[in-house]
N, C-alpha and C positions, 0 to 999 in steps of 0.2 A: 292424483288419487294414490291410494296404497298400492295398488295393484298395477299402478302404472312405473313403479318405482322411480328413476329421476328423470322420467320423458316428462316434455310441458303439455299443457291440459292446453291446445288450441285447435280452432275452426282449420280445416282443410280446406284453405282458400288460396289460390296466387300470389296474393299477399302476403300472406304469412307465410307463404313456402319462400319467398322473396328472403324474409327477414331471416326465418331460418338459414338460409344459404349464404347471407350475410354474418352472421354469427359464429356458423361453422368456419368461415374463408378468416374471419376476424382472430378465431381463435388455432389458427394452423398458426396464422402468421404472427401471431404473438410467441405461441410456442419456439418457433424457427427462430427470431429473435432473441429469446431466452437463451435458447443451447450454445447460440450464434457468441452473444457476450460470453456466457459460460466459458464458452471458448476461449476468448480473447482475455479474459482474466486468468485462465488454467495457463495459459502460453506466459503471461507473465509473472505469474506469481513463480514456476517454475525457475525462468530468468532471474527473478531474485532470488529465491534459495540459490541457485550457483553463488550470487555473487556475495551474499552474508557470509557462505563458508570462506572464499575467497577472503572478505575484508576480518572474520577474525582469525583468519590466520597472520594475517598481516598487520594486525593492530595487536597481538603477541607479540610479534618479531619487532615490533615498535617499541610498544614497553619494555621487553629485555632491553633492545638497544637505548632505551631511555633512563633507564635503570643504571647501565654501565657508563653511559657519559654524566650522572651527577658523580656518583661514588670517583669519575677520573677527577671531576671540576673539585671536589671536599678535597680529596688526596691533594690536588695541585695549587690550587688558594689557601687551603687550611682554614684558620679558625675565622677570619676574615669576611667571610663571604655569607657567613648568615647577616649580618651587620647592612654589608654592602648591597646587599639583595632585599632587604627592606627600606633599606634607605632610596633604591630606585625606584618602588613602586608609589609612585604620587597621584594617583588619579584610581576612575576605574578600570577595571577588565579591558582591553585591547582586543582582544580573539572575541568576538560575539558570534553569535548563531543567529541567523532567523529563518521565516519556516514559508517555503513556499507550495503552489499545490501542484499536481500535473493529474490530467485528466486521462483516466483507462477506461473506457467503454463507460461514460458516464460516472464509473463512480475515481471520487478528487482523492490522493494520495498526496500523504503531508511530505515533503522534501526537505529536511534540516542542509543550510548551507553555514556554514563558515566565512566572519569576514573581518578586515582589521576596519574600526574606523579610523577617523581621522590623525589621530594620535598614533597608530602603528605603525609610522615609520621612523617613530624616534628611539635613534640608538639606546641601548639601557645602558647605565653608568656602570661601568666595571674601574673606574680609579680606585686605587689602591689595595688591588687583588694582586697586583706583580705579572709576571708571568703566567699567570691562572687565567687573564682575559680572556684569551683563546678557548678554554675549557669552557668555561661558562658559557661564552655564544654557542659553543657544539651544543651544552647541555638544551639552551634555551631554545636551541632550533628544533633539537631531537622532540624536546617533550610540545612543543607547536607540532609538531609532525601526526604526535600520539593522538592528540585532541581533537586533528583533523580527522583522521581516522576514527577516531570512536565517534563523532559526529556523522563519520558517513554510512556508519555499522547501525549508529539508533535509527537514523532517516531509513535503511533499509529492513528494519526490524519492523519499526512503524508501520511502512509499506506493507510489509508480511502480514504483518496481523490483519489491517485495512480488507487488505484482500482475502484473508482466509474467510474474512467475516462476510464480506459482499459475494464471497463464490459460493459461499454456504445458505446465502438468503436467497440469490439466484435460480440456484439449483432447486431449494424447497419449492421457489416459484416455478419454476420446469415441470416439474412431479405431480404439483395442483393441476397445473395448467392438462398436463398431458392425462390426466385422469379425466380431464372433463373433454377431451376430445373427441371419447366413445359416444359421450350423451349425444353429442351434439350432430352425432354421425347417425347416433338411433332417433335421433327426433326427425332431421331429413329423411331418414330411409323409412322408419317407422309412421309416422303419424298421416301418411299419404294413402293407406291402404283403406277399401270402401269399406266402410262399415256392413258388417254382418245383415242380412236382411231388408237390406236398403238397395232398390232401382227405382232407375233413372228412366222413364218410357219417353 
């Protein structure tokens, strides 16, 4: 009724005081559960912010250092080496990515991993660079290095966002939940008092 605002219209029976107290116990412990993951997602999402800042600082210091060993490899092959460096690439991509999950309090986090397949242990051809050979493996190993890195910066990005999203859906569930913990406190305590005008002889 109106005037009962959100208490349930039920008989003051054992029974139904039963279910009430089921309901109420039902809805603590849903709650406690909520805050509980809340938890355990804020703890991590925290742990990845440190380590995104970590990995782009480090995937900078990658790309400068990736940077300066081509410009040494041009300088030291010369004109040679654009030629040479197409001429080695016979196939597909070597460096692949694929995507694995891991599980935080229920909800699955994408995990970008890095990996060579079968072909990635074959030397690349540097004949006819001269002296420049050396350079180029730096360069080819630096810019591997870069890729690794930005690989392990999106998978943590990814992460970030996953989680900002499920801590934010969470929480909204928390708030519902804990709103409705009053009712369910005033229908046990409320709905058990004798009605006005009514005994029992």
């Amino acid at each position: 009724m109106a005037g009962q605002g959100q208490r349930l219209n039920v008989v003051p029976t054992v029974t139904v005081m039963g279910m009430i107290k089921a309901r109420l116990a039902a809805a603590t412990r849903g709650h406690a559960l909520l805050k509980k993951k809340s938890d355990a997602l804020t703890v991590q999402f925290r742990a990845i912010l440190k380590r995104i800042v970590t990995a782009k600082e480090a995937v900078g210091d990658s790309m400068r250092g990736a940077s300066l060993s081509l410009a040494e490899a041009l300088y030291v092959a010369g004109g040679p080496l654009r030629h040479v460096i197409q001429q080695s690439v016979t196939g597909p991509a070597r460096l692949r990515v694929r995507v694995r999950h891991d599980n935080i309090a229920g909800v699955r986090l994408p995990r970008f991993e890095h990996f060579m397949d079968g072909a990635g242990a074959r030397a690349p051809l540097l004949a006819g660079l001269a002296g420049g050979g050396q350079q180029v493996s730096a360069c080819r190993a630096a810019h591997a290095r870069a890729i690794e890195l930005l690989v392990e910066l999106a998978s943590l990005q990814t992460s970030f966002l996953t989680l900002d999203e499920a801590i934010k859906t969470t929480n909204r569930r928390g708030r519902t939940q804990a709103r409705r913990l009053p009712r369910h406190r005033s229908n046990h305590a409320g709905q058990w008092r004798r009605p006005e005008g009514r005994r029992h002889h």
